[in-house]
C-alpha positions in Angstrom: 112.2 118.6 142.1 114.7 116.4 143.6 113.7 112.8 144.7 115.8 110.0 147.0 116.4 106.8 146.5 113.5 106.1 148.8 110.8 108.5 147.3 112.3 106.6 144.0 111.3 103.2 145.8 107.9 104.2 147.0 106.7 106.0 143.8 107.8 102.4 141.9 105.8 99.9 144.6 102.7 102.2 144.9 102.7 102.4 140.8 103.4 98.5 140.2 100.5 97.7 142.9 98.1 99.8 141.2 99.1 98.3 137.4 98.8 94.6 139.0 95.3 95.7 140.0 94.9 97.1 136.1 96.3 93.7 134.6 94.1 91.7 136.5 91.1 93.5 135.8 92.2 93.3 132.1 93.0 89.9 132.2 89.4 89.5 133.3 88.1 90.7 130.2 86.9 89.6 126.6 89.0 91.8 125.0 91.7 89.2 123.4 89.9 88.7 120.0 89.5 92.5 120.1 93.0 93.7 120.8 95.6 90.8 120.4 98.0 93.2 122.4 96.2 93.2 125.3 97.3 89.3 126.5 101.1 90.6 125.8 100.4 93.1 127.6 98.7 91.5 130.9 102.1 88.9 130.5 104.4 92.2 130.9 102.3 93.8 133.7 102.9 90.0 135.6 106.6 90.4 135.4 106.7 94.1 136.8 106.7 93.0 140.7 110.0 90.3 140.2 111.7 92.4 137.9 111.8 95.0 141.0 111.9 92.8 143.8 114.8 90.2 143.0 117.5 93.2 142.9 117.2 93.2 146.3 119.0 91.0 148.8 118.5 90.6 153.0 122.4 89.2 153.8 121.5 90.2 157.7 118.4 88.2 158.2 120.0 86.3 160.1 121.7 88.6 162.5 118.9 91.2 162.8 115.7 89.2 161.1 113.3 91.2 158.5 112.2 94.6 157.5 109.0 93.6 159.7 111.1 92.7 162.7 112.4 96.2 163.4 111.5 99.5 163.7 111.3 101.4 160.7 114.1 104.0 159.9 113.6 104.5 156.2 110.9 103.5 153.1 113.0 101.7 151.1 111.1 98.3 151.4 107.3 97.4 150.6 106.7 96.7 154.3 107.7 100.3 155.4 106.5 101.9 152.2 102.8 100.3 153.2 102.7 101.0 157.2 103.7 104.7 156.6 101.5 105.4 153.6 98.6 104.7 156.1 100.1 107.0 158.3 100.9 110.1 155.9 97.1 109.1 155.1 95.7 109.8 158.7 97.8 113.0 159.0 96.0 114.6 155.4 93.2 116.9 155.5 90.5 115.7 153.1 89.7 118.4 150.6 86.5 117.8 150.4 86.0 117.9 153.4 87.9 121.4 153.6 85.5 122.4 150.8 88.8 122.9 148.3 87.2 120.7 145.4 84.1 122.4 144.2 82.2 119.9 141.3 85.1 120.0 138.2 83.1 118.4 135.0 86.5 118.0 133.5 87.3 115.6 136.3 86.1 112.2 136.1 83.5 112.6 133.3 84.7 114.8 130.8 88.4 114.0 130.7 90.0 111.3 128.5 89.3 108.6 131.4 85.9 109.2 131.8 85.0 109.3 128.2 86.2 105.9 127.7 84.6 105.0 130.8 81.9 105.0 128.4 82.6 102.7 126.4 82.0 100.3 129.9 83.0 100.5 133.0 85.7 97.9 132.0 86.6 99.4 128.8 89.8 97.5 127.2 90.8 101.3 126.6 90.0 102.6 129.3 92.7 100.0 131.5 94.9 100.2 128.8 95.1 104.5 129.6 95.5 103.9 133.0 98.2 101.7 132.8 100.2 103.8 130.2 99.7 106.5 132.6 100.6 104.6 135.6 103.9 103.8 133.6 104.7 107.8 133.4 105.2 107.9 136.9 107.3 104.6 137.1 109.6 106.1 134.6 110.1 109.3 136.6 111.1 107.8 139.5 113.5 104.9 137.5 114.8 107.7 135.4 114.9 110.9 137.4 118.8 109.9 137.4 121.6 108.4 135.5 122.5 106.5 138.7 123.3 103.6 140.6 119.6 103.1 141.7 118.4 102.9 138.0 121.3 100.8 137.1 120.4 98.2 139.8 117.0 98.1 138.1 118.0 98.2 134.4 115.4 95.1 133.9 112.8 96.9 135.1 113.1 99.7 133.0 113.8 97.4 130.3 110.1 96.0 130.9 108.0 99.4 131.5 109.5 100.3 128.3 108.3 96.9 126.6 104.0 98.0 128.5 104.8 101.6 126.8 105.6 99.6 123.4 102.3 97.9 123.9 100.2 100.3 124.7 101.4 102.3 122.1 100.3 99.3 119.7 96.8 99.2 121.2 96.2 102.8 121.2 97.4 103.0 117.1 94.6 100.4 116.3 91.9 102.4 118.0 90.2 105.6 117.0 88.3 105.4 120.2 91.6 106.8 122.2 91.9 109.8 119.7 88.2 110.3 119.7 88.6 111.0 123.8 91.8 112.5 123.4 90.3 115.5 121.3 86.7 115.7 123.2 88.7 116.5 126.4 90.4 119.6 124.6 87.0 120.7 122.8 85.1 120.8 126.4 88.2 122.1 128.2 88.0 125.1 125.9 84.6 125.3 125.9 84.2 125.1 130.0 86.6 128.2 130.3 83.4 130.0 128.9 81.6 131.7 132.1 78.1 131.7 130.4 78.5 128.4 128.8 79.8 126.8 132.1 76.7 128.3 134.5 74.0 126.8 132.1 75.9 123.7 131.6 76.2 122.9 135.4 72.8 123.8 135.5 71.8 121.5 133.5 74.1 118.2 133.7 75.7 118.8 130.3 78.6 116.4 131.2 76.3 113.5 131.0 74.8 114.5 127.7 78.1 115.7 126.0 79.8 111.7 126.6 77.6 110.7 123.0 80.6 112.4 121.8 82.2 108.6 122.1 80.0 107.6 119.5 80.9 110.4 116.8 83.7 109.5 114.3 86.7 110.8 114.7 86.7 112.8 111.5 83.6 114.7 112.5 84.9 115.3 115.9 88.1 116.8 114.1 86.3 119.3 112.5 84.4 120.8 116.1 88.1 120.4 117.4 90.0 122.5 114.4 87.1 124.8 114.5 87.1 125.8 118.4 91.0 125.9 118.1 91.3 127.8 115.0 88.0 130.7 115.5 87.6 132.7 118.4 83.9 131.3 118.9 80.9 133.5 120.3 78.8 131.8 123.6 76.1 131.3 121.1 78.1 129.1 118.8 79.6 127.3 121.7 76.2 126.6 123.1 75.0 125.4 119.2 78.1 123.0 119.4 77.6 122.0 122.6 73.5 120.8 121.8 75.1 119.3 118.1 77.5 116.7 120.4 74.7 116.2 122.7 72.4 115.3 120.1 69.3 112.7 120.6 70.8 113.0 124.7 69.2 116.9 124.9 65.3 116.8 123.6 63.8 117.9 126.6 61.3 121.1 125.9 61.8 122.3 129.4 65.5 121.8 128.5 65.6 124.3 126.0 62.8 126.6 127.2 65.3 126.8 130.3 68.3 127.3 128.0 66.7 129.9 126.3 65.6 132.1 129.1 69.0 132.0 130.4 70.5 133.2 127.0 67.8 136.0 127.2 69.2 136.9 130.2 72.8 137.2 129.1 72.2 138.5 125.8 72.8 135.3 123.9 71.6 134.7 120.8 69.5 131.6 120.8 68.7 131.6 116.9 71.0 128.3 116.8 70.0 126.7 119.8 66.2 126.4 118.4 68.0 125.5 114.6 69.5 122.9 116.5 67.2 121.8 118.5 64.2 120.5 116.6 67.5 117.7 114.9 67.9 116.4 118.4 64.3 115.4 119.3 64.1 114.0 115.6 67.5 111.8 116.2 65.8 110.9 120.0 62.5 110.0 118.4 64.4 107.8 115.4 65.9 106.2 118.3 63.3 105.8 120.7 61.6 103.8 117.1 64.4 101.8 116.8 64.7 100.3 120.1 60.6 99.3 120.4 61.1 97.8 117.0 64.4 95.8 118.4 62.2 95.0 121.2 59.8 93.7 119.4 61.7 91.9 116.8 64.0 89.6 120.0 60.3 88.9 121.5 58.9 87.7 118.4 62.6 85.5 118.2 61.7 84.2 121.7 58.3 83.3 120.8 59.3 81.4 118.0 62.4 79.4 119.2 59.8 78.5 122.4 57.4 77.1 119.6 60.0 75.8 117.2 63.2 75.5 118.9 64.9 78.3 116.0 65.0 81.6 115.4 63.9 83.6 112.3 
């Protein structure tokens, strides 16, 4: 698909905006010690607006005064680009609204942006993802063409290569990004499933199935290379499925549910109550853990209240 110069333009403000927003956010985190990238890369991100803005000149100010003065005949400037955006917005039919957009798992929770959502809502990975992302589209629109436009801002696509190089240096030092990376193409598969999908709407499966985030990425390998390499039944889907959920699905109306349902479709549900019994033995382990914790930081507080130390 063919783009103009000012499709180019708006695609490049509207992306740099929305990165600004990203680097500030990151900027506002405790990530530094964690990721020594990430301060490079919040430096980069602050050099994105002049190194698109200071190609451009106004020699006619004078004559016929700014883009702001007069009415506006093309997109090619941030002041156009933002009045018609809200315009183009007021003219769009909302597809929710038009009921187009029924509930998508796959969107928002299970998909590599909402599995590192997980790991906070202001995940260092997470922003870092959306910013390489965000750089995609900035390289489409600087690229699309060997031309005059792209020479005129060979700085700034000198500098969205230099925020790829960096995220690619974060993203090699964390196992988290592979982790997501993989889980999205295990549930994508396993969504495609009509069985598996019914009972896992049913039942809120996409909040369960994020403990995946906690799994290594080794083990999460192996569910990966064997849903990709074996043409897997519903019933082994369904075992899989309850093996990532883990301590998250221990509910006996859970699986008395789950079972009825597998009745119904003639599922097998040997593996579901295999599985099962591991899951309220991980949630109980955990459930110990915590009251012990609990117990352990109120004991500290009673003593450093006496003593002025912890144990």
């Amino acid at each position: 698909m063919g783009l103009s110069n000012e499709e180019r333009f708006e695609r490049i403000a509207w992306g740099i905006m929305r990165m600004s927003r990203l680097g500030r956010q990151l900027s506002k985190l405790d990530a530094y010690d964690q990721h020594g990238d990430i301060e490079h890369l919040v430096g980069l991100i602050d050099n994105l607006w002049p190194a698109f803005l200071n190609s451009k000149s106004n020699g006619t100010y004078w004559i016929i005064g700014g883009d702001s003065d007069n009415q506006i005949t093309s997109t090619d400037s941030l002041w156009a680009s933002a009045v018609t955006y809200h315009c183009e917005e007021a003219c769009r039919e909302d597809p929710w609204e038009a009921g187009e957009l029924p509930f998508n798992p796959l969107r928002g929770f299970l998909d590599i942006e909402g599995l590192l959502n997980n790991l906070g809502h202001d995940s260092c990975l997470r922003l870092v993802f959306l910013i390489q992302r965000e750089t995609e589209n900035l390289v489409y629109a600087l690229r699309r063409y060997d031309d005059e436009f792209l020479t005129s801002l060979s700085d700034l696509s000198n500098l969205v290569s230099r925020v790829q190089g960096t995220c690619f240096a974060i993203f090699g030092n964390s196992s988290e990004i592979s982790v997501a990376y993989l889980a999205n193409e295990i549930f994508t598969l396993m969504y495609r499933n009509e069985v598996f999908k019914e009972i896992a709407l049913q039942q809120h499966w996409h909040h369960n199935l994020s403990r995946i985030m906690e799994v290594s990425v080794e083990d999460v390998m192996k569910w990966h290379k064997r849903i990709y390499t074996k043409r897997l039944s519903t019933a082994s889907l369904i075992v899989m499925a309850l093996q990532i959920m883990g301590r998250n699905y221990h509910y006996d109306h859970q699986l008395q549910e789950l079972c009825d349902y597998l009745d119904k479709h003639d599922v097998s549900t040997v593996g579901v109550k295999r599985v099962f019994p591991r899951n309220v033995r991980a949630h109980d382990k955990r459930e110990k853990e915590s009251r012990e914790c609990y117990r352990k930081d109120k004991d500290d507080g009673h003593l450093f209240a006496i003593h002025g130390f912890f144990e």
